[in-house]
C-alpha positions as CSV (number, residue, x, y, z in Angstrom):
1,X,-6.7,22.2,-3.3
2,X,-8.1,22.5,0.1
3,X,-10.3,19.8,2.3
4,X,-12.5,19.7,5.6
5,X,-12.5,17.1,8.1
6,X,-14.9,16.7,10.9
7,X,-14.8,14.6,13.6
8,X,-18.2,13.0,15.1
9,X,-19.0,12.0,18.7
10,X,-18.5,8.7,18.3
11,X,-15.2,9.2,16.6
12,X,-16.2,8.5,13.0
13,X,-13.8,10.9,10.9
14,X,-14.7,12.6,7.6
15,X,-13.1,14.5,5.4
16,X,-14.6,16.2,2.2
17,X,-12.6,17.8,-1.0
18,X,-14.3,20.1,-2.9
19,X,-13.3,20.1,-6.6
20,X,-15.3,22.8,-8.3
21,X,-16.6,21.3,-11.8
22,X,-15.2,18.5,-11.4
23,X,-17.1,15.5,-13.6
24,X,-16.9,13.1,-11.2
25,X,-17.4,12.3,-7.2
26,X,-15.5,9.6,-5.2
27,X,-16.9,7.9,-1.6
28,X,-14.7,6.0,-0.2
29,X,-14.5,4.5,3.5
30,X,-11.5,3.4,4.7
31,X,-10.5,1.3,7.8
32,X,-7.8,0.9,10.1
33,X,-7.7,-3.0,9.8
34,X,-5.3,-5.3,7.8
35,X,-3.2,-7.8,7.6
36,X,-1.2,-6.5,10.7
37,X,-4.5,-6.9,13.2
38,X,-4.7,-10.7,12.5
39,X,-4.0,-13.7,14.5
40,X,-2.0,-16.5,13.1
41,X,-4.7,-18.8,12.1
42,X,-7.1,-16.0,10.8
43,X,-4.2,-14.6,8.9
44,X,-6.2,-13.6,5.2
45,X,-9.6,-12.5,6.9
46,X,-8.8,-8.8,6.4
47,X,-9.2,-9.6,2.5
48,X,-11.5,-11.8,2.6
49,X,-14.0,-9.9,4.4
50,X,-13.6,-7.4,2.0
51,X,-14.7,-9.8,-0.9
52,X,-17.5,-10.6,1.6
53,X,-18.8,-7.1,1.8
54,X,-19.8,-7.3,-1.9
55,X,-22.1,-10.2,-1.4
56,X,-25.1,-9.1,-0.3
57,X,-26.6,-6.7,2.3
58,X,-30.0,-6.7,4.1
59,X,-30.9,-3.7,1.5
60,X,-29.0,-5.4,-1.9
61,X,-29.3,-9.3,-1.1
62,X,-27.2,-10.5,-4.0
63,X,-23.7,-9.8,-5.1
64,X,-25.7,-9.4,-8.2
65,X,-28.0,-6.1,-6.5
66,X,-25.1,-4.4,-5.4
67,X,-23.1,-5.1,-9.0
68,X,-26.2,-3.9,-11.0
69,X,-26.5,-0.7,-8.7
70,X,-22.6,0.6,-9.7
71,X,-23.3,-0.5,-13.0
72,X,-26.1,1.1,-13.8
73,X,-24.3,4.7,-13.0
74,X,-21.2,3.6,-14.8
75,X,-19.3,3.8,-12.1
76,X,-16.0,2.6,-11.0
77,X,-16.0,0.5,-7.7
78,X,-13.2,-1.6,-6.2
79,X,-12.1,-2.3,-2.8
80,X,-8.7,-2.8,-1.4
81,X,-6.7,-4.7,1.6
82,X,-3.1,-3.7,2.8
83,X,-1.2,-4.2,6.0
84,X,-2.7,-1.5,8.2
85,X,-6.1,-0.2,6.4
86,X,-9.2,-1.5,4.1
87,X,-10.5,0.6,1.9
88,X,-13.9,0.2,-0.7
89,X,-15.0,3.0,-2.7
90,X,-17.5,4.2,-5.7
91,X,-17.1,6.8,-8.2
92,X,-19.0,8.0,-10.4
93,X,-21.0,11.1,-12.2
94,X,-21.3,13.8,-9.6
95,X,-25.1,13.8,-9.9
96,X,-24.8,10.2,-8.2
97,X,-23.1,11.4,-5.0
98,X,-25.9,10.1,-2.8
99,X,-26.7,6.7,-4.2
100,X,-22.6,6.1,-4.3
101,X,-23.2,7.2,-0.6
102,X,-25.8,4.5,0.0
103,X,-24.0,1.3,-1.3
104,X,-20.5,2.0,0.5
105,X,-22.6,2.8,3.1
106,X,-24.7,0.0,3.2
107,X,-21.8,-2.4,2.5
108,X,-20.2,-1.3,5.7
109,X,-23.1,-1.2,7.9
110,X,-25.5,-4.5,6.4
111,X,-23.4,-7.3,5.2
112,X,-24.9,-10.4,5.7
113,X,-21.8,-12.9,4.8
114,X,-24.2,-15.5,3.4
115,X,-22.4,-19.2,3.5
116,X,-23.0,-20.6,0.2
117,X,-21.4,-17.4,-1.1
118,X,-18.5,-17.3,1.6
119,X,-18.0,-21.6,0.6
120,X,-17.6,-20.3,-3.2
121,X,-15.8,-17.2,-2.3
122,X,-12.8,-19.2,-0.9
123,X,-12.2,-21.1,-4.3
124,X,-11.9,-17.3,-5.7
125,X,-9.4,-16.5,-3.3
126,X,-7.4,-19.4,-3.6
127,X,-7.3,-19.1,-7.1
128,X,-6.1,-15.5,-6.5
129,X,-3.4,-16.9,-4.1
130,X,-2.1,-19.7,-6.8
131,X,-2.5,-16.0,-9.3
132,X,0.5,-14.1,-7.6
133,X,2.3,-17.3,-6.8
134,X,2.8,-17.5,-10.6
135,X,3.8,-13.9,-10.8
136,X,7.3,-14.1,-9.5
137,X,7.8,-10.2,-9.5
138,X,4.8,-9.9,-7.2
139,X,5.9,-13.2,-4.9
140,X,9.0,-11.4,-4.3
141,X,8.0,-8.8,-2.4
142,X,6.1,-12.0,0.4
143,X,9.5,-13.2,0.3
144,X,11.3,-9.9,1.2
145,X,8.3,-9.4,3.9
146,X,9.1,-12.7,5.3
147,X,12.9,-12.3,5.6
148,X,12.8,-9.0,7.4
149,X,9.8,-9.9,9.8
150,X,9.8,-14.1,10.0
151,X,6.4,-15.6,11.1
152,X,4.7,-12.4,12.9
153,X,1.6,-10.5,11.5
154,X,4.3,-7.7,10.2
155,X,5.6,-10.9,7.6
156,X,2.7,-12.9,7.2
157,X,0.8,-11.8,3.8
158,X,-2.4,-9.9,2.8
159,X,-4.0,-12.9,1.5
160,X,-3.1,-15.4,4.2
161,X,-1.7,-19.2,3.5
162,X,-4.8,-21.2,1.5
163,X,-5.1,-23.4,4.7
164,X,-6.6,-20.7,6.4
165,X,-8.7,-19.4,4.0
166,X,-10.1,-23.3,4.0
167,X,-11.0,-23.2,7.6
168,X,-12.7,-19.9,8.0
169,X,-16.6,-19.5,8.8
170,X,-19.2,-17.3,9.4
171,X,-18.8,-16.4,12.6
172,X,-14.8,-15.4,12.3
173,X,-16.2,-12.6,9.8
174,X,-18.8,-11.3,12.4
175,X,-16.3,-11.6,14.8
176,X,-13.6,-9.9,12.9
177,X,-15.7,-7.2,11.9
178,X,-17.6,-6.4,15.8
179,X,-13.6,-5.9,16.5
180,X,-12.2,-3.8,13.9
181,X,-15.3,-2.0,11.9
182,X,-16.6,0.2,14.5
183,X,-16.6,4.1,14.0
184,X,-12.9,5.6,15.8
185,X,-11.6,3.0,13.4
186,X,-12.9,4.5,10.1
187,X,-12.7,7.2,8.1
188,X,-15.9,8.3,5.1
189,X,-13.9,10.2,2.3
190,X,-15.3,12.3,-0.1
191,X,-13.6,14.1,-3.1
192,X,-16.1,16.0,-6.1
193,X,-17.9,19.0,-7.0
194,X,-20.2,19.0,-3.8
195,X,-21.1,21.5,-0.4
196,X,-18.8,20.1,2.5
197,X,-21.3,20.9,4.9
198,X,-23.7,19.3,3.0
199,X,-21.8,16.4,2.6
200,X,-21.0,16.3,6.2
201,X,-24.2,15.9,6.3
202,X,-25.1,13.5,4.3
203,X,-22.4,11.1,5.6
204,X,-23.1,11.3,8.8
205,X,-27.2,10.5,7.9
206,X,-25.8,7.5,5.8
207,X,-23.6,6.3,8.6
208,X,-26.1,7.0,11.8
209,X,-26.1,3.3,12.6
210,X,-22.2,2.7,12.6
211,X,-21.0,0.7,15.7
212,X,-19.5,2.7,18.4
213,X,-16.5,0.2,19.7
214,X,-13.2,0.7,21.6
215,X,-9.6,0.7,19.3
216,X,-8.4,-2.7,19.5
217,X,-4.5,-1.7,17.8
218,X,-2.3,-4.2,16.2
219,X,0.7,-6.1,18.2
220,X,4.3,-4.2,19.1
221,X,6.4,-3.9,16.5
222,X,10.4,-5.0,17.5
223,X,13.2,-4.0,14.5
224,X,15.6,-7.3,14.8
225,X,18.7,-7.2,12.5
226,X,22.0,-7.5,13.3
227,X,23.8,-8.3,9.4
228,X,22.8,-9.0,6.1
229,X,20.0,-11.2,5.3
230,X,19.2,-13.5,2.1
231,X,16.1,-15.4,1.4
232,X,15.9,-17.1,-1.8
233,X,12.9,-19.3,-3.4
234,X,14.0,-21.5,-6.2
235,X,11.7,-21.6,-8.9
236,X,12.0,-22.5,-12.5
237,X,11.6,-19.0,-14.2
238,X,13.3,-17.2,-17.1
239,X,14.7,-14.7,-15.2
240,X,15.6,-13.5,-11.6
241,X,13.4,-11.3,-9.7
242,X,15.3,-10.1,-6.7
243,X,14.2,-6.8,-4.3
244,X,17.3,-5.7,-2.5
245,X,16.0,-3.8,0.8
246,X,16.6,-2.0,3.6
247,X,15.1,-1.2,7.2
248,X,14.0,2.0,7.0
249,X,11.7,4.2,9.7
250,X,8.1,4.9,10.0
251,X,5.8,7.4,8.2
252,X,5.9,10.1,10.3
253,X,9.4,10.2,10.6
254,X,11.2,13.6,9.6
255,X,13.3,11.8,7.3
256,X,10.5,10.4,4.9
257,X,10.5,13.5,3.0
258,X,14.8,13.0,2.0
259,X,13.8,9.0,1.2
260,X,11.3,9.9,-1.2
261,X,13.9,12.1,-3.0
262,X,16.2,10.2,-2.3
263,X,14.2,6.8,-4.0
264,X,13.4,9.1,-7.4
265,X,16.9,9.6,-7.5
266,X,17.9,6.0,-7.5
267,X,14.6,4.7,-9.1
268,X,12.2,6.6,-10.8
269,X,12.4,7.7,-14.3
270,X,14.3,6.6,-17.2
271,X,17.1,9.2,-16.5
272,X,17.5,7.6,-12.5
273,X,20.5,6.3,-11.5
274,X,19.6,2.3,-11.7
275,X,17.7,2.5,-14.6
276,X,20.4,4.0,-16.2
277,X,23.0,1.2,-14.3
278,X,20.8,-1.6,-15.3
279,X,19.0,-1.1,-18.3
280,X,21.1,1.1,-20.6
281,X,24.7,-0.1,-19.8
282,X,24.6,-3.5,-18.4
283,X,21.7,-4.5,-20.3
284,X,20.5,-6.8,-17.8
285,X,17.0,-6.4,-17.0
286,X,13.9,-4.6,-18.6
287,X,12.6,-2.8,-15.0
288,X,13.8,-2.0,-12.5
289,X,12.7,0.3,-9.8
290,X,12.7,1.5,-6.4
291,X,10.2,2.3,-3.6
292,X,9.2,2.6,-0.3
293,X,6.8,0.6,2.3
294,X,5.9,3.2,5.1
295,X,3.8,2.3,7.7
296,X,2.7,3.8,11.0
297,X,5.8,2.0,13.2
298,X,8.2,1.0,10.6
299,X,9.2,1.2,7.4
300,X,11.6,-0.1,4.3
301,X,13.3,0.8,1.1
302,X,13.3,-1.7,-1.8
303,X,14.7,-2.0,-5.2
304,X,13.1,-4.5,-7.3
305,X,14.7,-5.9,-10.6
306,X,13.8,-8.5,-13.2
307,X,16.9,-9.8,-14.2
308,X,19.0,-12.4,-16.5
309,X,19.1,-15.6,-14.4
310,X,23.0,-16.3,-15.5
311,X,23.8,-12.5,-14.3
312,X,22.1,-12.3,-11.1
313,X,25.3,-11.7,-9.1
314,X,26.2,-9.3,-11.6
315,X,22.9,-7.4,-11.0
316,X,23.6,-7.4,-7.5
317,X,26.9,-5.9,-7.5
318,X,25.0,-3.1,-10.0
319,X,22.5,-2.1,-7.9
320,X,25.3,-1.7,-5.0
321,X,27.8,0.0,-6.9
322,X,25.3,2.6,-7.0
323,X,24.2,2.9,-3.4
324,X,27.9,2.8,-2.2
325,X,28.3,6.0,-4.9
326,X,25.1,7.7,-3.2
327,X,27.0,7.1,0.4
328,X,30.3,8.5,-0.9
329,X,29.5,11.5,-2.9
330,X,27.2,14.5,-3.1
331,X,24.0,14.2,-5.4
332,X,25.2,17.5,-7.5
333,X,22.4,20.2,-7.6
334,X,21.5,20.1,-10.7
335,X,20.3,16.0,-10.2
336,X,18.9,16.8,-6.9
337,X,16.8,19.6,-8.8
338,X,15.6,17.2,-11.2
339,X,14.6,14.3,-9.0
340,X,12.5,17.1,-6.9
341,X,11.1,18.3,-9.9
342,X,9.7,15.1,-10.8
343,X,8.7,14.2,-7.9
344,X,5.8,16.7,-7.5
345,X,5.6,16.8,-11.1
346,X,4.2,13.1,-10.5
347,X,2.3,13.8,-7.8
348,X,0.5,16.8,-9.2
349,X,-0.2,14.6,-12.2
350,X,-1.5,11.7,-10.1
351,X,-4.0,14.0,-8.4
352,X,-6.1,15.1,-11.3
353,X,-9.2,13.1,-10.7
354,X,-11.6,12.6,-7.8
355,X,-10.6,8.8,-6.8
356,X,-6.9,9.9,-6.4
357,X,-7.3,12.9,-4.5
358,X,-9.7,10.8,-2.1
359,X,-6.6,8.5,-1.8
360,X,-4.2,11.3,-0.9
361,X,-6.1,13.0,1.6
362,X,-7.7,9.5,2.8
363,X,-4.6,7.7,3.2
364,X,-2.9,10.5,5.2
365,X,-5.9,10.6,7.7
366,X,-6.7,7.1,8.4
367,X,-2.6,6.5,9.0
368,X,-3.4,9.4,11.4
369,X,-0.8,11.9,9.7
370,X,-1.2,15.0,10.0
371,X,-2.7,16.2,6.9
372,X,-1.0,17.9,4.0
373,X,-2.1,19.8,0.9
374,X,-0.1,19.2,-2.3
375,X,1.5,22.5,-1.9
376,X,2.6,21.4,1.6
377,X,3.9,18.5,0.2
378,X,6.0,20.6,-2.4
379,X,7.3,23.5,0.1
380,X,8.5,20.1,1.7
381,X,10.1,18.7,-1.1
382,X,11.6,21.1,-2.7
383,X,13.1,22.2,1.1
384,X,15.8,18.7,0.9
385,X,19.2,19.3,0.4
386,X,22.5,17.7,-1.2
387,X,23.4,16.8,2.4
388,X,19.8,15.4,3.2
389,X,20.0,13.1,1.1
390,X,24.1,12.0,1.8
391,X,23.6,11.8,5.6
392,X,20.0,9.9,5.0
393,X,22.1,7.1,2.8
394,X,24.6,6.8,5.1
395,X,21.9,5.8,8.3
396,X,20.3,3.3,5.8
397,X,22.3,1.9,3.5
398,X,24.5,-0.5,6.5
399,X,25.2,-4.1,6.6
400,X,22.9,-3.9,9.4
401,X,19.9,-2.9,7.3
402,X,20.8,-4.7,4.1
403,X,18.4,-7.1,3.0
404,X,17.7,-9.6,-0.5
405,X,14.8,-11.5,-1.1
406,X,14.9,-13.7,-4.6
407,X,12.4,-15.4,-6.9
408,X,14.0,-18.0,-9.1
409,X,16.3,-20.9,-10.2
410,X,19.9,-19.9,-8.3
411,X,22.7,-21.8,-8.9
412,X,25.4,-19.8,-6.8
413,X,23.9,-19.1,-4.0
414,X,27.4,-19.1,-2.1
415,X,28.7,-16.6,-4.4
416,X,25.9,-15.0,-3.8
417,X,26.0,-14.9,-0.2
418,X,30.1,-13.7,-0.2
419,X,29.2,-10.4,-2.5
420,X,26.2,-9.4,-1.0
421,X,27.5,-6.4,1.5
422,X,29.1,-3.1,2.0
């Protein structure tokens, strides 16, 4: 499972993986722009430009063109907005590698933002805001964001408050995307059954017109945290959603390789070590899971439960009982073994078809990693040890790092607050 990258002039990067007979052929461009590039009262435009991009382009007027185009391939085409990158990508039969080409292409370069779609675009939004606000399990995590970051661009959220997305016109979009869309800031992935040099190529043909513009980076980040921290939201809801979290490190640290072990042990799988906690003998939630948030300068590990309102301190002393057990004794070799097993089981498994390799390899690159084959990835994996994993615990799981964000009607929060530590 092998890839090229090339790297033009004007710093546009591209990276092709050939998948010999594979059925289908992903293009996706991705961009080093999010959530953590915006000011205060833009904060949302990452997102919503992205909705912008499908509708309408000097080439494909309408949303309805550029709908009808993807369509008629039966294809598969989204578009996506985190903290540090924007991504939009096509997929489809590997005959149609050039005309899935074209559109991303000609979304990135020929937008034309028209205003009677950007007025009607911001009730979608909204409505998408007021969606996740009803999903307490999601609204969690904005809660969590906002307790370990406060009111910076590393805590605001990808969608941005609906006051914001009320104000915004025109111009901010141009504006926004003269700053951030311009060629050393984007990457033009391809994954299929195609030539590399050929699609080299072809990419850099599509994208001939991309802007050539100086890398305008995101603010410093600062780490601030001194004790534990709890931020709760009452709401009326059946049950308690909680994410208990720590400050971790960034994605290129040395160490990320022990927390993903580390995280399978604790939370992935039916056989882990909270799922087994929570679910089978206390009984007290239906998921619960762990996972990790790794950006380019920081980083955090979560645990996220659905839980019985009247048990939430209960759940909390849980989920501790079994990180204090990780800190205290060895992972034994044979669950080490297993965790590491299903680990790149998983990831071998989550790499079988054109979008998700495009991911893997695209993701890597446009967070500026170096990048790493699946069979890297496994050497690398299957090199942790017992003690790994024991001395990584011990750095993270501190008062100093602990963290609890929660979603729902609490009626003891002091008790709360007098449990919640080491």
């Amino acid at each position: 499972m092998n890839f090229k990258k090339k790297t033009l002039k004007n710093g546009l990067r591209m990276v092709v993986v050939p998948m010999k007979g594979s059925p289908s052929v992903t293009v996706m461009s991705l961009i080093e722009a999010g959530s953590e590039y915006e000011a205060k009262d833009k904060n949302g435009i990452s997102h919503f430009l992205e909705h912008m991009f499908f509708k309408g382009t000097t080439k494909r007027p309408t949303s309805l063109d550029i709908s009808k185009e993807f369509d008629g391939m039966g294809s598969e085409h989204n578009a996506f907005t985190s903290n540090e990158v924007t991504g939009y990508y096509g997929k489809a039969a590997n005959k149609n590698f050039e005309k899935i080409l074209d559109l991303i292409a000609d979304m990135y370069l020929n937008p034309t933002f028209p205003k009677d779609e950007l007025e009607k675009e911001k009730g979608v939004i909204t409505e998408e805001i007021n969606m996740y606000e009803d999903l307490p399990q999601r609204s969690v995590h904005e809660v969590f964001q906002e307790l370990l970051y406060g009111d910076t661009p590393f805590g605001w959220t990808i969608l941005g408050p609906k006051e914001n997305i009320k104000k915004m016109v025109r111009d901010d979009f141009i504006n926004y995307r003269d700053t951030h869309y311009v060629a050393p800031k984007t990457l033009v992935i391809v994954a299929g059954d195609v030539n590399p040099f050929i699609a080299f190529s072809k990419i850099e043909k599509a994208f001939k017109n991309v802007p050539v513009g100086r890398v305008v980076g995101k603010p410093k980040f600062r780490e601030s945290q001194n004790g534990p921290q709890i931020k709760i939201k009452n709401k009326e809801t059946d049950q308690s959603h909680l994410i208990i979290g720590f400050r971790t490190f960034s994605i290129r640290d040395k160490r990320m390789t022990a927390l993903k072990v580390l995280s399978t042990i604790l939370g992935h799988g039916m056989s882990s070590r909270l799922f087994q906690k929570m679910r089978e003998e206390l009984g007290i939630c239906y998921y619960v899971r762990s996972g990790i948030n790794d950006l380019t300068d920081h980083g955090n590990f979560v645990i996220a439960a659905g839980v019985d309102k009247n048990r939430l301190d209960q759940a909390i002393k849980g989920i501790l009982s079994e990180l204090k057990k990780i800190v205290d004794d060895s992972v034994s070799e044979e669950e080490l073994k297993k965790a590491k097993d299903y680990l790149v089981g998983t990831m071998y498994l989550g790499l079988e078809s054109s979008d998700s390799l495009a991911q893997f390899f695209g993701f890597q690159e446009i967070m500026r990693e170096k990048l790493k084959t699946p069979k890297e990835m496994e050497k690398e994996i299957m090199r942790v040890k017992s003690g790994d994993i024991k001395k990584l615990a011990k750095q993270i799981f501190t008062d100093k790092n602990l963290n609890l964000a929660v979603v729902g009607k609490v009626e003891n929060e002091a008790q709360i607050k007098k449990l919640f530590h080491f």
